[in-house]
C-alpha positions, 0 to 999 in steps of 0.5 A: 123125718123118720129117726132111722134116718139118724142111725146109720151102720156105726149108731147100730152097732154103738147101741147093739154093743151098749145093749149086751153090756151098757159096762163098756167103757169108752174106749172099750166101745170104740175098740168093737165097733172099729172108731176113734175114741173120740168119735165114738163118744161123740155119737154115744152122746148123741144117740143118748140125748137124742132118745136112742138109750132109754136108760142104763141099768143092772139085770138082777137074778130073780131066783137068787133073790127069792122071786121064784115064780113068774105069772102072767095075770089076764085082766078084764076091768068092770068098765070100759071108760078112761077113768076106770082105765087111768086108776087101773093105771095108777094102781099098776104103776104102784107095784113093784111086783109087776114087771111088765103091764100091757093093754090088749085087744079082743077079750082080755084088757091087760096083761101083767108079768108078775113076780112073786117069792111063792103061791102064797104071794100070789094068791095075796097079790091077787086076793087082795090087790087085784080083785078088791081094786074097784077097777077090775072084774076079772082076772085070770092067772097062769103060772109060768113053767119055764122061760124058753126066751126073756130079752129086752133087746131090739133086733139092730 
């Protein structure tokens, strides 16, 4: 059974308003998108039990808190089997710099979202993470300029 199958008009607009501001209160909720508070809290359980919410969670200003650059680092591995694939997994998984890792077809294995404080922790983060990590054989970095869109919202 598809899961849109579960969504209807009222879920939708439930999860876009938790979405922009997961602070609202129930009631508050209810108010937008015109239910009962009841009913409203009754079908925010359910999206939530039912994997519809992945979590809840702060949006911390990068630049207020020193992580001035954004990078994306292109990485090719030296080897293309699963278990040179799992410890590059591993290896990303243990930093905390990196915001975003995706695996990629055609030239390119992965692609990383990295934040770094400057270049110097860059060129560290790459000079002696990355490139000594016996699963990788290239990687290639750019640093972003200007972040024209940055949302983690879905279109409901």
């Amino acid at each position: 059974m598809n899961e849109n199958e579960h969504v209807d008009e009222f879920d939708r607009k439930i999860l876009a308003a938790l979405q922009a501001d997961s602070r609202l209160t129930n009631n508050d909720l209810a108010e937008r998108v015109n239910l009962s508070a009841s009913q409203c809290s009754r079908r925010r359980q359910r999206l939530d039990e039912d994997g519809f919410i992945d979590g809840y969670r702060a949006v911390l200003n990068r630049d207020r808190l020193g992580f001035g650059l954004v990078n994306m680092i292109t990485v090719t591995l030296a080897t293309h089997n699963r278990d040179n694939a799992r410890r590059f997994a591993e290896l990303v998984s243990r930093l905390p710099e990196v915001q975003e890792a995706h695996a990629l077809t055609g030239e390119m294995d992965y692609i990383l979202k990295v934040v770094t404080r400057d270049l110097k922790a860059l060129s560290q983060f790459v000079n002696d993470v990355l490139l000594p990590h016996d699963s990788v054989q290239h990687v290639k970095t750019a640093i972003v300029l200007a972040t024209l869109k940055e949302t983690n919202a879905l279109p409901l």
